[in-house]
N, C-alpha and C positions, 0 to 999 in steps of 0.2 A: 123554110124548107132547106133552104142552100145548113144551116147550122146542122137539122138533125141530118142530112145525109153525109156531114161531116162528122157528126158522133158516132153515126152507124159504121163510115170509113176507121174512124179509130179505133172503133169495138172490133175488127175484123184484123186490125193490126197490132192488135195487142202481143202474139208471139213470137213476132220478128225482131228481130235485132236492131231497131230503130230509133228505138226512144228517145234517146239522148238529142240528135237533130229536131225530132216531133216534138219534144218539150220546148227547145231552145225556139221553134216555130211559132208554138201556143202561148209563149212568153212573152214574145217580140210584138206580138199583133193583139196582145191584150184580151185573149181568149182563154182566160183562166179556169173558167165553169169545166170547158171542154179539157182543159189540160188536168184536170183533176179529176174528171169521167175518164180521159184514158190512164192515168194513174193505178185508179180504183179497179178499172180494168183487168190491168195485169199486176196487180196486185203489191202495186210501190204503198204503201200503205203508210211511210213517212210523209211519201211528199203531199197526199191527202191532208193526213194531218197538217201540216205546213202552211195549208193552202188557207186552212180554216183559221190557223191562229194567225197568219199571217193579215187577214180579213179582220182581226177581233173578234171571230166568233166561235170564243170557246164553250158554248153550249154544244155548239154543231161537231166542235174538236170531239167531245167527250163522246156524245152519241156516235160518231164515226169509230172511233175508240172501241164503248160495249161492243160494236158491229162485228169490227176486226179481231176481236179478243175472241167471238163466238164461230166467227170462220178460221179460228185457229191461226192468229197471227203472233209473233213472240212477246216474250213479257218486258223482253227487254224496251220493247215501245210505249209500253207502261210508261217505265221508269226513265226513257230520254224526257217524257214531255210534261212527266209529275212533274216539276218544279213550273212551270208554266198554268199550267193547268187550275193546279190548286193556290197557286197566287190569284188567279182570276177569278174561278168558281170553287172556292173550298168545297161548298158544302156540295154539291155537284159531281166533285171526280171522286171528294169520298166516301159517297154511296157506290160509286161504279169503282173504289175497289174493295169495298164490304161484299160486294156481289158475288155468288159458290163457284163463277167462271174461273173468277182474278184469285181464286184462293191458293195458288203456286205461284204468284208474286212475289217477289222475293219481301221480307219486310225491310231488312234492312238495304237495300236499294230503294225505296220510298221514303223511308226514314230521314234523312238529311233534305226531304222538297219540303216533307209537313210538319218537322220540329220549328215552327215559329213563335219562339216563348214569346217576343217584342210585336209577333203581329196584331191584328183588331181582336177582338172577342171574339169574333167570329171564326177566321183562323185558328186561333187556340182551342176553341172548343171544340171544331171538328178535327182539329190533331190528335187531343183530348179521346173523342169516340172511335180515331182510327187506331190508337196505340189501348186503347181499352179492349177492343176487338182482338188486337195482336194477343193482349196478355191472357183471353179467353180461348180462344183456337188456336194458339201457337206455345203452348205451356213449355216447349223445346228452346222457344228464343230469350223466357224471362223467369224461370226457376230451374232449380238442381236435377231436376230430376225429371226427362221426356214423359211421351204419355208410355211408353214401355216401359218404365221405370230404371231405366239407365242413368247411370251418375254424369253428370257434368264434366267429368275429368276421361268418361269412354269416348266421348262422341267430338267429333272434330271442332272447333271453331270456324266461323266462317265469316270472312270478311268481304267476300268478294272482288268489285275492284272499286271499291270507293273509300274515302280517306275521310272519316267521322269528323264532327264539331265536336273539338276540345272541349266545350260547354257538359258535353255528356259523355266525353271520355277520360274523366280528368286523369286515372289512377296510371295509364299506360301509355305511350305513342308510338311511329313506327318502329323504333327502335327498341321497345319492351321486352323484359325476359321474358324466358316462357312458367317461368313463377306467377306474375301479376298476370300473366293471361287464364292461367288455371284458378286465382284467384276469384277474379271479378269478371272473365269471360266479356271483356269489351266489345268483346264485336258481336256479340249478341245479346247473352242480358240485361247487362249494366247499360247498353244503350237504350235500351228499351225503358228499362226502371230511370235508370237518369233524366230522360227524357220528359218521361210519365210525374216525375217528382218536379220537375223545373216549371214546368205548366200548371201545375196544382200550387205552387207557391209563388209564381204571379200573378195567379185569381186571387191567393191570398194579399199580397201585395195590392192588387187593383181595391178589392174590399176596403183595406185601410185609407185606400188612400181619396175614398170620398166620392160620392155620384158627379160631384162636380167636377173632379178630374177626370171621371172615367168617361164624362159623355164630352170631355175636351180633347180624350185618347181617341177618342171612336170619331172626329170630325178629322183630326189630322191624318190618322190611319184609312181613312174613305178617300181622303184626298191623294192617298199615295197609290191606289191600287189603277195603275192606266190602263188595266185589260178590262178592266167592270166599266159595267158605266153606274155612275153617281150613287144616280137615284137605286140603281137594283145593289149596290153596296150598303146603300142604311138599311133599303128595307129587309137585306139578310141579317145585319145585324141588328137590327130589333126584336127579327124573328129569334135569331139565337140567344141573344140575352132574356128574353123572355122565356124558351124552354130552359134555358139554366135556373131561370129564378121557382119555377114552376118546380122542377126538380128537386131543388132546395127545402120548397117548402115540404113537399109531400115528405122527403125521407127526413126533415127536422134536421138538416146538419148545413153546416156555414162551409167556406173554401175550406177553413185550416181544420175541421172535425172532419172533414173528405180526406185530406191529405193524412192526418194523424192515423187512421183507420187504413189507411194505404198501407202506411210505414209499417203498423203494427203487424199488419197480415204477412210483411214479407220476413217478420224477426229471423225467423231457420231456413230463409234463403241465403245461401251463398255467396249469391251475383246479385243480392245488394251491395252497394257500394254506399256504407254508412258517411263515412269521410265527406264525399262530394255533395249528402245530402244536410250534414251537419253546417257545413260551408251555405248554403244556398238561404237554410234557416234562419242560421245567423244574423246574415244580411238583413234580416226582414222582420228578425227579433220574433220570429213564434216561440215562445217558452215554452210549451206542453210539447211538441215536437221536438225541440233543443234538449230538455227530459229525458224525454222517451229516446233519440238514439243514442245519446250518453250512454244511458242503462243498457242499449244493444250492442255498446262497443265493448262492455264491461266497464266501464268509467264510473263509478257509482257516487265516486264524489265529488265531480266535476256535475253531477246531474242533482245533487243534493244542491250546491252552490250556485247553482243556475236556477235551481225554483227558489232559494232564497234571497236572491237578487231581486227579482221582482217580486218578492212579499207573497207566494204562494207555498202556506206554510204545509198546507194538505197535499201539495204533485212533492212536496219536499218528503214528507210522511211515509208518501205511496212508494218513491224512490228507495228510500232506508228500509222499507223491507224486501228489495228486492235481491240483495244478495242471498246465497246459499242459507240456513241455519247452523251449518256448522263455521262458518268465517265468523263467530261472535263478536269479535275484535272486531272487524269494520262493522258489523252493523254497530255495537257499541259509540265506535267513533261517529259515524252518521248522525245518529241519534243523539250525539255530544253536540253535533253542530248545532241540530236543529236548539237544542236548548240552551247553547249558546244565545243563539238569536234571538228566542222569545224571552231569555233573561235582559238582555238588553232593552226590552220593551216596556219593564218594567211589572206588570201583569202580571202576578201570582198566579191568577185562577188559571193561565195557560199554560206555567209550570206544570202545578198541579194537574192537569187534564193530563200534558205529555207522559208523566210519570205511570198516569194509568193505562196509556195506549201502548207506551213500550215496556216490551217485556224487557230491555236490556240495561235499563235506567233504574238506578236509588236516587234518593234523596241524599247520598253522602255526595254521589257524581255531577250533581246538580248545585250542590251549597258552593264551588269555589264561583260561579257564575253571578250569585244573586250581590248586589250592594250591603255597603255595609248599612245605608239605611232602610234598606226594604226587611218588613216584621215576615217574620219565619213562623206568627201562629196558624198559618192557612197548613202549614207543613208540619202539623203538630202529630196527625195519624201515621204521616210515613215516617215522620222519626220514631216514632214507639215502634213501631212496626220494623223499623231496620235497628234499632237496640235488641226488638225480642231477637231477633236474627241473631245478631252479632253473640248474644246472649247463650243461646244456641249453639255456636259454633265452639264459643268458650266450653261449656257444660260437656260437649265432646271430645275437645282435646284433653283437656280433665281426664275424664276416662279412658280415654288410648293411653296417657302417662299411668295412672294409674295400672291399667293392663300391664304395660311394658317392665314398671319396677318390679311384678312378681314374679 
């Protein structure tokens, strides 16, 4: 009796100028229920929050959270407790802010609590479906071009007041001109795609590196998380490895055929930042990726030399004809390499195939490559065939001389 007619007293003193003594009161004598009903009261909506995680319990955090968000309380409360929040309950705060409420959150003020490339699986994958969300509804923060179809270069940049991870800002810092800002727009696309690219090539990472490492990542990462408790940390992360694999199989693609089809969709974006994505690949030796943005830097023989490195004669193939038609001379050159390579192998019948898939190849451009003991009869129809040529071309200057003497 004596409590509720002490809640009913605080609900009555909610607009007086007292709070500060009534909390340090509710503090003192360990009546924090009560200090967090008068709170709620008058509408301190921090220290509610507070109260809960300060308890552990960030379920109660979040749902207090939705509540606040729907009584119109600011976003910026979001984004003080996002880093808290989604270290605890990933999967939890990022449906409450997937939610049509939270959709004037800033993104990138959340951005730096749930880029956790290093966290469990489960972390990553719900960073994974919150920065997927960003790049669906927010087409303003991660391509050239808003849903009004305004350029990149009209519309302001917006940093807010947070100081980005280097991880996903490599190209610029606070000090950047306003060139690499108009560039790769750091503070909003390229963190987004950066981000989005760094998470998709640690799944790939995780992949290679074996179920037995990964569910040794997932024992030491359960141990780190002190806002969860244990037992409800695996059982999210089973949960979410499980809808990844599910996912996987229905659309038939693995981490790095997710990430490749990423890169690919963004070629005539902008506020890609090829550079940082090339780097990250690298590290991790994806070669059809490594390819593929060589060919979107213009690099084309740095991406011929990188599929033939690891003996992919066909992404090497796919590369040489990716230049214009009229640059003959590089695709030429390209196409020299590759047949460098496969003369090296010794295997005639791969010559010969090359000779027939490029159009930029003779058999005259191909003879300085082969040994002096490998037999040239496989090469018997291109040489007739580049004599009739040559033959040809004789037969015509012939006749322009001819022409000219009379």
């Amino acid at each position: 009796a004596g409590r509720s007619s002490l809640r009913e007293l605080l609900k009555d003193c909610r607009d007086l100028d007292v709070h500060a003594p009534i909390y340090h009161l509710l503090q003192s004598h360990g009546w924090l229920d009560e200090l967090a009903i008068f709170a709620e009261a008058r509408r301190d909506f921090t220290t509610v929050i507070l109260h809960h995680v300060s308890r552990l319990d960030c379920h109660g955090a979040i749902r207090k959270l939705a509540d606040f968000q729907a009584a119109g309380a600011s976003d910026d409360l979001v984004c003080c407790f996002a880093p808290v929040l989604f270290g605890a309950e990933p999967k939890a705060f990022t449906s409450l802010l997937l939610r049509p409420q939270l959709s004037k959150v800033d993104p990138l003020s959340v951005l730096p609590a749930v880029y956790a490339p290093h966290g469990s699986p489960l972390h990553r994958a719900e960073a994974m479906r919150y920065l997927e969300h960003i790049m669906r509804h927010h087409p303003e923060l991660s391509s050239t071009a808003d849903m009004d179809g305004d350029s990149v270069t009209s519309r302001p940049f917006r940093s807010g007041n947070l100081r980005l991870d280097s991880n996903f800002t490599s190209c610029v810092g606070d000090d950047a001109s306003g060139n690499g800002l108009e560039r790769y727009g750091w503070a909003s696309g390229s963190a987004i795609l950066n981000a989005l690219t760094m998470l998709y090539a640690v799944e790939c990472e995780g992949k290679s590196a074996g179920v037995a490492g990964a569910q040794e990542d997932r024992g030491e990462e359960g141990g780190k998380e002190s806002l969860a408790g244990e037992g409800d940390a695996a059982g999210h992360t089973a949960v979410c490895s499980s809808r990844m694999a599910d996912a996987k199989d229905v659309l038939g693609m693995d981490a790095e055929s997710i990430l490749l089809r990423f890169l690919g969709a963004q070629e005539t974006n902008l506020l890609l930042d090829p550079s940082f994505a090339l780097r990250i690949c690298r590290e991790r030796q994806l070669v059809k990726i490594i390819v593929l943005l060589y060919g979107l830097m213009g690099m084309h023989e740095e991406a011929v030399d990188a599929a033939l490195k690891h003996e992919d004669v066909a992404l090497a193939k796919h590369s040489a004809c990716k230049p214009p038609d009229s640059d003959k001379r590089l695709r030429q050159k390209l196409w020299l390499r590759i047949a460098e390579h496969q003369a090296a192998t010794g295997d005639v019948q791969n010559i010969t195939s090359l000779l027939r898939e490029s159009q930029e190849l003779t058999v005259r451009d191909v003879l300085p490559f082969l040994s002096d003991g490998m037999t040239i009869d496989a090469f018997q129809a291109e040489i007739c065939e580049c004599l009739d040529a040559y033959e040809g071309q004789i037969v015509t200057l012939r006749q322009e001389m001819d022409d000219h003497r009379r």
